[in-house]
C-alpha positions in Angstrom: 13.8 22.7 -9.5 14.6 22.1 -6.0 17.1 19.9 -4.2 18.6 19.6 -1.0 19.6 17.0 2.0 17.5 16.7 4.7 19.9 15.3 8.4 17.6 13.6 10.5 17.8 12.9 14.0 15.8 9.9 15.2 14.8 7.9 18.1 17.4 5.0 18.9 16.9 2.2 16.8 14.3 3.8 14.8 16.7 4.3 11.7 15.1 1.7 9.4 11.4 2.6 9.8 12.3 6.4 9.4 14.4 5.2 6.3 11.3 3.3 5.3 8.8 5.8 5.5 10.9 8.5 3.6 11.1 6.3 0.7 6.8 6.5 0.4 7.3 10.2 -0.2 7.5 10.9 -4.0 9.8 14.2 -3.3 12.6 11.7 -1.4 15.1 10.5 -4.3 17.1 8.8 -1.5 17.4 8.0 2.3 19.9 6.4 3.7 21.0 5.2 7.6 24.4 7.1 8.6 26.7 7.2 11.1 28.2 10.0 13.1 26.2 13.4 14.2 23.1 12.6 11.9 20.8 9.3 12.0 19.7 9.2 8.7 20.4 11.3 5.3 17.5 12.0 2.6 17.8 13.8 -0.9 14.8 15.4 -1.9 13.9 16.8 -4.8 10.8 19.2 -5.8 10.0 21.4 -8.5 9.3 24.6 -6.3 10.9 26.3 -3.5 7.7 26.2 -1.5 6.8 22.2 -2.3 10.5 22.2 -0.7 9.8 24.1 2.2 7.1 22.2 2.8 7.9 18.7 2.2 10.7 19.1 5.1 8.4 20.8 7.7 5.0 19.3 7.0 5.7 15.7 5.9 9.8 14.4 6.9 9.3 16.7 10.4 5.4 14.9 10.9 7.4 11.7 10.8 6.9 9.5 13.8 9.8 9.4 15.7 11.9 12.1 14.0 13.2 13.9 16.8 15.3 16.9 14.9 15.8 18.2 11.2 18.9 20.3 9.2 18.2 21.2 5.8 20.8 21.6 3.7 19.4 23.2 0.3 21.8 23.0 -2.9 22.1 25.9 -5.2 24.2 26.7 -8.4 25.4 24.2 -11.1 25.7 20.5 -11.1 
């Protein structure tokens, strides 16, 4: 199994929709509007590194006005 956070960077006032479309991905456990550096936080959860890997750069980076991506992947116990 696979977790991590995703920090996404958005256009201005484009926080909700982004918010709105990460919830129809089934690998998104949560999204969430933030404030400071980042626009918008999602957990996502896979059972494979490479479902992962590819959930962030083929699907939450396709979405329309993203604008920039950190991945943050957890490891070790919970």
């Amino acid at each position: 199994m696979e977790k991590g956070f995703v920090l996404i960077n958005c256009d201005i006032g484009a926080e909700e929709y982004v918010v709105e479309e990460l919830k129809l991905l089934p690998q998104v456990k949560g999204a969430y509007i933030t404030f400071g550096a980042y626009d918008v936080v999602a957990e996502v959860q896979t059972p494979t590194s490479e479902e992962f890997d590819q959930t962030v750069s083929r699907k939450i980076r396709n979405i329309s006005r993203v604008e920039s991506t950190m991945t943050l992947k957890v490891t070790g116990a919970q």
